[in-house]
N, C-alpha and C positions, 0 to 999 in steps of 0.2 A: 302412792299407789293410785289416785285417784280419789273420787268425788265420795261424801262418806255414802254408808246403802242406806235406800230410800225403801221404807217399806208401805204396803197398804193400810192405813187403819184400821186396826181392830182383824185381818186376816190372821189366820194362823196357819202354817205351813203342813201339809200334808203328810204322811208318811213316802208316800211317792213323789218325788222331787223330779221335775225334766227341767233342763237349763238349754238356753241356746245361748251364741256366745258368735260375736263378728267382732272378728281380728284382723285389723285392719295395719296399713303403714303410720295410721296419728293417732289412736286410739282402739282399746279394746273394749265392747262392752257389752254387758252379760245381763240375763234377764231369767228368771225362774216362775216355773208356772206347776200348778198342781193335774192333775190327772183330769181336772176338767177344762184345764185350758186357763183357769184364774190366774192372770199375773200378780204375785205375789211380792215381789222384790226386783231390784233390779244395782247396776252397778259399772262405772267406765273407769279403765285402768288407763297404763303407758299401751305405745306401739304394740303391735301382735303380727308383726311380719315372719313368715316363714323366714324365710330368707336373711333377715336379720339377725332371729333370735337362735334357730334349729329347733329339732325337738323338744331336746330336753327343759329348757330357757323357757321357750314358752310356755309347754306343759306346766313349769312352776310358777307361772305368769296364772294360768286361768288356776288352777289350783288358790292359788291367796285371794282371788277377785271372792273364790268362793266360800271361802272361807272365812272373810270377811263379812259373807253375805249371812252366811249361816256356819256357825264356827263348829268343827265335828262330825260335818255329814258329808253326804259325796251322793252326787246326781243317780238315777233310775236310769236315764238317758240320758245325754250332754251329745249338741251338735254343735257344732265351732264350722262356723263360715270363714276359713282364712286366706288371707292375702301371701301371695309367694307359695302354693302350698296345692295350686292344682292339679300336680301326676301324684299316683296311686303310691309311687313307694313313699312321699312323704307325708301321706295321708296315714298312710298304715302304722308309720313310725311315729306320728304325732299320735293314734287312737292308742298304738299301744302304751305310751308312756303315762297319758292321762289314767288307763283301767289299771296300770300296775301301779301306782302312786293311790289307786282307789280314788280318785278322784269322780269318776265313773264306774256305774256296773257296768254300761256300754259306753264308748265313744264311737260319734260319727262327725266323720272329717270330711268335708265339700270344700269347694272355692269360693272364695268371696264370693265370685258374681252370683254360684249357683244357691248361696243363700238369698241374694238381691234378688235374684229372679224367684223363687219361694215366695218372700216376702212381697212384691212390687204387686203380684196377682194376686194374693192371699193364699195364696197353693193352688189357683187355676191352672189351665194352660193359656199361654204367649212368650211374650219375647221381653227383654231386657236389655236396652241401651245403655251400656255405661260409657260414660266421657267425664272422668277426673285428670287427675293424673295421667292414668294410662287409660285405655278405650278395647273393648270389645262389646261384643254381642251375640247372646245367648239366648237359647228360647227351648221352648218343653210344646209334646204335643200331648191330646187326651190318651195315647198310647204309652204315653212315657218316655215316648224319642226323644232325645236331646242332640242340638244341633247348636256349635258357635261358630264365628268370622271374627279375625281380627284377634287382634288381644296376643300381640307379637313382640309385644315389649319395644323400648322407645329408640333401640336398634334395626329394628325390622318394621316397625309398622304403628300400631296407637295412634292413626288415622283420628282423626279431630279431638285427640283427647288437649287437654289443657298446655302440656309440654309439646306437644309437635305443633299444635296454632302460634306459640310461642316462640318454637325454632322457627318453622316458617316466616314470623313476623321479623325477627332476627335476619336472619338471610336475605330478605327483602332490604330490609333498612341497611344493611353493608353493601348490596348492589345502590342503593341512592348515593351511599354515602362516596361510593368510588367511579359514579358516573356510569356504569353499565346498568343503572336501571332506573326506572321512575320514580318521581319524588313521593315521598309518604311522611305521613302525618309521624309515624311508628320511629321515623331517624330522628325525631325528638323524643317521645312522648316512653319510648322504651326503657333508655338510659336512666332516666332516673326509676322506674320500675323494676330497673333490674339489679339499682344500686351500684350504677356507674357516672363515670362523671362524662370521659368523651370515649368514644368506640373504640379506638386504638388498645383499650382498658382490656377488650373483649376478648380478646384471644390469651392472654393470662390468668383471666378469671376461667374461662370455660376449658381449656386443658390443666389446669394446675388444681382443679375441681372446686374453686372458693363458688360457679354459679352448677351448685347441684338441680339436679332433676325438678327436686318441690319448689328449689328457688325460681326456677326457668315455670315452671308452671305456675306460680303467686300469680306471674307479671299479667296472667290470658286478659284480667276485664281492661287490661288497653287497648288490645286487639278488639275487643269489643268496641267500646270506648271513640275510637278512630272511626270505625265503621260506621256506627251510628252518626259521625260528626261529618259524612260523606266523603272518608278516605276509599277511592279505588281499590288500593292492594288492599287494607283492611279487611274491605268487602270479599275480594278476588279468595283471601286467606281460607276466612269462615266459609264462602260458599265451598268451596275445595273439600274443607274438612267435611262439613254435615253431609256432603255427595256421598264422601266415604262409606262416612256411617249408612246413609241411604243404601247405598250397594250392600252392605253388611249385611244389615236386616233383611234386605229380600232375600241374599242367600239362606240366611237360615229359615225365613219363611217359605221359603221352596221347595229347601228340601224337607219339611216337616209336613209338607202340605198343609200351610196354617189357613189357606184360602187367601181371597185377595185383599182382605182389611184389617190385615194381624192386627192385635192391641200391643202396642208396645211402652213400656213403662220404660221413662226415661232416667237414669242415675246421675249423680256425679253431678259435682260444680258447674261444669260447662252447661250444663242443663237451666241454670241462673237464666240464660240467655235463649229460655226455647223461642221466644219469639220472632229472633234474629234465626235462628236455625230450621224452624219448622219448612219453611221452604225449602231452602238446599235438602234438607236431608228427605221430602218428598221426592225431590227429581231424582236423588241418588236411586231412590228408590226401584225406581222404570214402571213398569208391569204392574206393581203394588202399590195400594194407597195406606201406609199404616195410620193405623189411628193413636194418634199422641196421648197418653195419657203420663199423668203422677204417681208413683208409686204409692200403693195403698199402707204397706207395712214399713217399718225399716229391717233391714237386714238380721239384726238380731232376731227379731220377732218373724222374719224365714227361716230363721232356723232352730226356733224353735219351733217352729209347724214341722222342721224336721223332725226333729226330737221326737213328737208326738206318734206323728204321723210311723214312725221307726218300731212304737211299741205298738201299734195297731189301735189308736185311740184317733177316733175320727172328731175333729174338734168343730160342729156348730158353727155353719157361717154368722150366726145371732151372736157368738161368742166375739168369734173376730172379730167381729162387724164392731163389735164393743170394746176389741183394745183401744183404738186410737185414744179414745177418751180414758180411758183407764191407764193410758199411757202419758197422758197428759199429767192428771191426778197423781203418779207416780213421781214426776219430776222428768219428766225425758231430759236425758242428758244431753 
């Protein structure tokens, strides 16, 4: 199931229980907090993809994290941040299975980002860059507006997430390899990062599915990697991607009217490499200068700001301000 629960010393759990809970594609993991905001507990399971699991699967997925946590009770409020799970009818389907199983007196269902984005400002208002996996970007205004770009899935778009730097780097290195395009560092240095021996490999592995989606996206700190080591295409790659994301964010700070130096809280692995990215993804930008920051929360702990924030308990920035280290103490998973 995961990691055993870690709890606070000497804490003792409330009668009012809120949980938040980020259900991701490699891990799920849940965190419990009392009426004041005190993190009490916390706990990481398997996978939590919508899309993987359905309703029902999952729901018995965060059901046991919690039960595990606290054996016999069932959440005040429970917000689950999940992946695969952003239109409304499988939000509805997953809230209802968790309140009927009592797992929840309420359930509230977001998307992963929009617990990221929770979490990354402490429940402010800005914007949320994510580039794992897959890539978009989401942002909130002091009105409540919410605005995303991108997040098209790895068919349509996920512009500089970890898997299209990767494809890109890929297509590049098979135009070297067949002479319609420039030499690159990547017609070597990819093969074995992708757990290939010679390219000809490629076209078996990628339709016959042996190089899946996470496996294509491991390979990204090469394309890193190259660029740093003054590979052209390398470079040409990353800058391409971060533009993307640069255009992204200024759509959604546009339309939100976020003004001209949104904050944007960066997610996601590819983020490893802001230093390499911080440029492109300014020029993607135009008109707007974002200002790059780190996520303040992780995800779980947006959404349990959900949680709170859902029973009408306003939670003390002096409180928040105090997870990180209480998250620490905890054992962050």
């Amino acid at each position: 199931m995961g990691r055993l629960p870690v709890f606070l010393t000497g804490a003792q759990l409330a009668d009012e229980l809120y949980v938040g809970v980020d259900a991701g594609g490699t891990h799920t993991r849940m965190v419990l907090a009392d009426r004041h905001g005190a993190l009490l507990a916390h706990l990481e399971g398997g996978p939590g993809n919508y899309q993987l699991l359905g309703a029902s699967r999952l729901a018995a997925l965060i059901e046991a994290l919690l039960q595990q946590l606290r054996p016999g009770t069932s959440a005040t409020v429970l917000c689950a941040g999940v992946a695969g799970a952003g239109r409304e009818a499988e939000q509805v389907a997953l809230g209802e299975h968790l309140e009927n199983r009592g797992v929840a007196t309420r359930a509230l269902i977001v998307s992963d980002a929009r617990a990221a984005l929770e979490g990354a400002h402490a429940g402010r208002p800005g914007v949320v860059c994510i580039a794992g996996t897959g890539s978009m970007v989401l942002g909130r205004n002091a009105a409540g507006d919410e605005a995303r770009a991108g997040g098209w899935g790895p068919a349509l778009g996920d512009e500089g997430s970890a898997y299209a730097l990767v494809m890109a780097g890929i297509r590049r290195a098979l135009q070297a390899v067949d002479g319609s395009g420039r030499h690159t560092r990547l017609q070597q240095a990819l093969l074995p990062a992708l757990g290939l021996t010679v390219w000809r490999d490629v076209i078996a592995a990628t339709y016959g599915g042996e190089l899946t989606r996470e496996r294509i996206a491991a390979a990204c700190p090469t394309i890193f990697s190259a660029a740093r080591a003054g590979d052209e295409v390398a470079a040409e790659i990353i800058t391409s991607g971060g533009m993307a994301l640069g255009a992204q964010v200024a759509a959604v700070a546009r339309r939100l009217h976020l003004g001209s130096s949104p904050a944007v809280a960066c997610v996601g692995g590819v983020f490893a490499q802001l230093d390499v990215l911080r440029a492109p993804l300014a020029a993607g930008a135009g008109e707007f200068t974002p200002q790059l920051v780190r996520p303040e929360l992780s995800a779980s702990l947006g959404a349990l700001l959900l949680a709170l924030s859902a029973a009408a308990l306003s939670i003390p920035a002096a409180v928040t301000s105090g997870w990180t280290s209480d998250w620490v103490r905890l054992g962050q998973p």
